[in-house]
Structure formats: structure tokens, C-alpha cells
C-alpha positions, 0 to 999 in steps of 0.5 A: 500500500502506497501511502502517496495521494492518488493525484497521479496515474504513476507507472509501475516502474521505478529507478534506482541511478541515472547517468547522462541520458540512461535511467537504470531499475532496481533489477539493473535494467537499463532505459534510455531517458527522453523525458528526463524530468520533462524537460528539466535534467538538461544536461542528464542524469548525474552529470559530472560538473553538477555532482561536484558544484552540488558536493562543494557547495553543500559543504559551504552553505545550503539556506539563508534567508532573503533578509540578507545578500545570497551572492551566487544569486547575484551572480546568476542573476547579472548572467541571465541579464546578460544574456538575455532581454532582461535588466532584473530577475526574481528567484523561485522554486518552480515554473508555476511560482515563476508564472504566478509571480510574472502574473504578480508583476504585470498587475503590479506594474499598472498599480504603480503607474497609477492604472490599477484597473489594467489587471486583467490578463490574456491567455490562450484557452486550454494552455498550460502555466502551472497548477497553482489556484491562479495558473489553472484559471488562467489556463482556461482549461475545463479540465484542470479547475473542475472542481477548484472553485469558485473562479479566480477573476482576471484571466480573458481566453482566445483559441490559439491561432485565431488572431481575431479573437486575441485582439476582440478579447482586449479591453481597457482593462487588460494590462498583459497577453500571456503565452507560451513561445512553445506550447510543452502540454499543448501539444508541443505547438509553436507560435511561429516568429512573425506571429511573435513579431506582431504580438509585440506589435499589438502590445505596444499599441496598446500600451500593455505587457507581453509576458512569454512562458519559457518555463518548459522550451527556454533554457536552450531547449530550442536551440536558443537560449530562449525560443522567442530568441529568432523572432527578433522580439523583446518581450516584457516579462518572461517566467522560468524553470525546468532546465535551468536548474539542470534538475535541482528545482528552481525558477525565476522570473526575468522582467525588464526596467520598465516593468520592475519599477513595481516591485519594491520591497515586500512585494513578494517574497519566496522562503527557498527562493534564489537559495545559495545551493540552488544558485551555485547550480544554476550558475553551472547549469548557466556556464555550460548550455549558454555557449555558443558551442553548446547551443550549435550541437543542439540545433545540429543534434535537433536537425538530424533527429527531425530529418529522421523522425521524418523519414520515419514518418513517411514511411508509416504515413497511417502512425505518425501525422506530424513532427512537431517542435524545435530544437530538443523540444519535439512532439510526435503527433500520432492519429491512433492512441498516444497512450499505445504506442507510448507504453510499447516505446517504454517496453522497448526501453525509451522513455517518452510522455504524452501531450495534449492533442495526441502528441508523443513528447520527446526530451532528449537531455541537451547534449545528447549523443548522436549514437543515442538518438540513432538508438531512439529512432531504431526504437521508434521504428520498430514500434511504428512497424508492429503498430501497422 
């Protein structure tokens, strides 16, 4: 008897070690990881830089609270700004705390601009931000708020793609439109470059926010360190997680001057938040998978999985409907149930996980060797033919 609550559907299989991009049982049966955490180890399992930051660190200090200066946030932090859009950064413990407090900012910002009626935010319907009490309403998702009400107010929905509806839908009172660059939970759907482009053109007609969720598809998933990266486009506000701990939890949120101009002291807080043990990993996690020479392996280890993912895909044109994503963000879009064809990768001993709309998800971790991803595809083939 399992003393966990039954919220999730836990296959009945569990592991004793990982290493690189393998996880291994009890019984030492040996599986090739292309979930990796969803998306989170993205440097795999155990990885030798990690393992020695971690065991340094853990010698020197673990906790201390924010009430007093944490060094290797400050360090990570001026990292990130760096590198990216940004000009400050707020530390949590999760993608769904970064989407939470994004969402804390935008509102933030119109209340110290003396606007605080611009509060209410844009997302697409049935989206994902986290499962958090506000993350599932502003998902709009049925499925996900059946049976946590009442409703949290402040979140208006559009169908993805139709760009009629996003710009019927705001009001005076919108202060942001939220999307994910890449839908992860979707679907694994993108929002392509010129449609980023006039989002951001939209937003400053109308004077409010763009807040882009890069919680599952940043942290060089895609190829960039950001996804929205290739549009060209700066975005207001962006959350973050999964990667860039490389498997320890940690999230933050990335905003640009503007913006943080509302978040004085005692705006928001997070006890575990930005922790010395969580930011000295972060920094190497930082060090390795921003380079330039990190970041080019993954568009060419990305090039070369599609280009067979598709072949793959010609030849069982009655499996696989459409290969989807960017980068090491991949989805499999299959006309028959995911649910299958998923189980049957997993007896062949590949790890996947579903996504919405009938979509495999595949996660390699971000160096990924190409002989593994020629070992995924031998799989993936064969569960194709026996499924034909």
C-alpha cells in the first residue's frame, strides 16, 4: 500500500541511478531517458560538473534567508541579464511560482503607474502555466479547475491561432497577453516568429505587457537560449524553470526596467527562493548550455533527429501525422492512441510522455549523443512497424 495521494496515474516502474541520458531499475535494467524530468535534467542524469558544484557547495552553505545578500544569486542573476532581454530577475522554486509571480508583476506594474484597473490578463484557452489556484484559471482549461472553485477573476481566453479573437478579447482593462513561445502540454505547438513579431506589435499599441512562458522550451531547449530568441522580439516579462536548474528545482522570473519599477520591497517574497545551493547550480547549469558551442550541437543534434523522425514518418504515413517542435523540444503527433504506442516505446526501453492533442513528447537531455538518438529512432521504428 502506497501511502502517496492518488493525484497521479504513476507507472509501475521505478529507478534506482541515472547517468547522462540512461535511467537504470532496481533489477539493473537499463532505459534510455527522453523525458528526463520533462524537460528539466538538461544536461542528464548525474552529470559530472553538477555532482561536484552540488558536493562543494553543500559543504559551504545550503539556506539563508532573503533578509540578507545570497551572492551566487547575484551572480546568476547579472548572467541571465546578460544574456538575455532582461535588466532584473526574481528567484523561485518552480515554473508555476515563476508564472504566478510574472502574473504578480504585470498587475503590479499598472498599480504603480497609477492604472490599477489594467489587471486583467490574456491567455490562450486550454494552455498550460502551472497548477497553482491562479495558473489553472488562467489556463482556461475545463479540465484542470473542475472542481477548484469558485473562479479566480482576471484571466480573458482566445483559441490559439485565431488572431481575431486575441485582439476582440482586449479591453481597457487588460494590462498583459500571456503565452507560451512553445506550447510543452499543448501539444508541443509553436507560435511561429512573425506571429511573435506582431504580438509585440499589438502590445505596444496598446500600451500593455507581453509576458512569454519559457518555463518548459527556454533554457536552450530550442536551440536558443530562449525560443522567442529568432523572432527578433523583446518581450516584457518572461517566467522560468525546468532546465535551468539542470534538475535541482528552481525558477525565476526575468522582467525588464520598465516593468520592475513595481516591485519594491515586500512585494513578494519566496522562503527557498534564489537559495545559495540552488544558485551555485544554476550558475553551472548557466556556464555550460549558454555557449555558443553548446547551443550549435543542439540545433545540429535537433536537425538530424527531425530529418529522421521524418523519414520515419513517411514511411508509416497511417502512425505518425506530424513532427512537431524545435530544437530538443519535439512532439510526435500520432492519429491512433498516444497512450499505445507510448507504453510499447517504454517496453522497448525509451522513455517518452504524452501531450495534449495526441502528441508523443520527446526530451532528449541537451547534449545528447548522436549514437543515442540513432538508438531512439531504431526504437521508434520498430514500434511504428508492429503498430501497422
Amino acid at each position: 500500500m502506497s501511502f502517496l495521494a492518488k493525484n497521479y496515474n504513476r507507472k509501475k516502474i521505478s529507478f534506482l541511478r541515472g547517468k547522462g541520458s540512461y535511467l537504470y531499475t532496481s533489477n539493473g535494467k537499463k532505459y534510455l531517458d527522453f523525458v528526463q524530468g520533462i524537460a528539466v535534467n538538461c544536461l542528464g542524469h548525474a552529470h559530472p560538473r553538477l555532482v561536484k558544484t552540488i558536493k562543494n557547495q553543500s559543504k559551504k552553505l545550503w539556506h539563508v534567508s532573503n533578509a540578507f545578500q545570497i551572492p551566487e544569486g547575484e551572480k546568476l542573476a547579472k548572467k541571465l541579464c546578460q544574456k538575455t532581454f532582461a535588466n532584473y530577475v526574481m528567484f523561485q522554486n518552480s515554473g508555476a511560482e515563476a508564472t504566478e509571480a510574472a502574473i504578480k508583476v504585470a498587475r503590479r506594474y499598472f498599480y504603480s503607474i497609477g492604472k490599477p484597473n489594467k489587471n486583467r490578463i490574456l491567455c490562450v484557452k486550454n494552455s498550460f502555466h502551472g497548477r497553482t489556484i491562479a495558473a489553472i484559471f488562467a489556463s482556461g482549461s475545463k479540465k484542470m479547475t473542475e472542481g477548484f472553485g469558485p473562479k479566480i477573476p482576471g484571466f480573458d481566453h482566445f483559441v490559439f491561432g485565431d488572431h481575431k479573437s486575441l485582439k476582440k478579447k482586449i479591453t481597457k482593462n487588460t494590462a498583459a497577453i500571456m503565452v507560451e513561445t512553445i506550447a510543452g502540454e499543448g501539444g508541443i505547438k509553436e507560435i511561429p516568429d512573425w506571429c511573435l513579431k506582431e504580438l509585440r506589435k499589438l502590445c505596444n499599441k496598446k500600451k500593455i505587457l507581453l509576458i512569454l512562458d519559457e518555463v518548459q522550451c527556454g533554457i536552450s531547449r530550442s536551440g536558443d537560449f530562449f525560443a522567442f530568441e529568432s523572432s527578433k522580439i523583446k518581450p516584457d516579462i518572461v517566467p522560468i524553470a525546468k532546465g535551468i536548474g539542470g534538475g535541482f528545482p528552481i525558477g525565476a522570473v526575468l522582467m525588464n526596467k520598465k516593468v520592475a519599477v513595481g516591485m519594491t520591497p515586500g512585494t513578494h517574497g519566496s522562503t527557498f527562493g534564489g537559495n545559495p545551493l540552488a544558485m551555485a547550480v544554476a550558475n553551472t547549469v548557466m556556464d555550460i548550455v549558454s555557449s555558443k558551442k553548446f547551443l550549435k550541437n543542439v540545433k545540429n543534434q535537433s536537425k538530424f533527429f527531425n530529418s529522421k523522425l521524418n523519414q520515419i514518418k513517411d514511411n508509416h504515413p497511417n502512425i505518425i501525422k506530424e513532427i512537431r517542435g524545435k530544437g530538443l523540444l519535439i512532439g510526435m503527433q500520432l492519429y491512433k492512441d498516444q497512450a499505445k504506442f507510448i507504453n510499447k516505446l517504454m517496453d522497448k526501453k525509451l522513455l517518452t510522455i504524452r501531450a495534449n492533442d495526441n502528441v508523443v513528447r520527446i526530451l532528449p537531455p541537451l547534449n545528447v549523443k548522436k549514437s543515442e538518438i540513432i538508438q531512439a529512432l531504431k526504437i521508434i521504428e520498430k514500434v511504428c512497424k508492429e503498430l501497422n
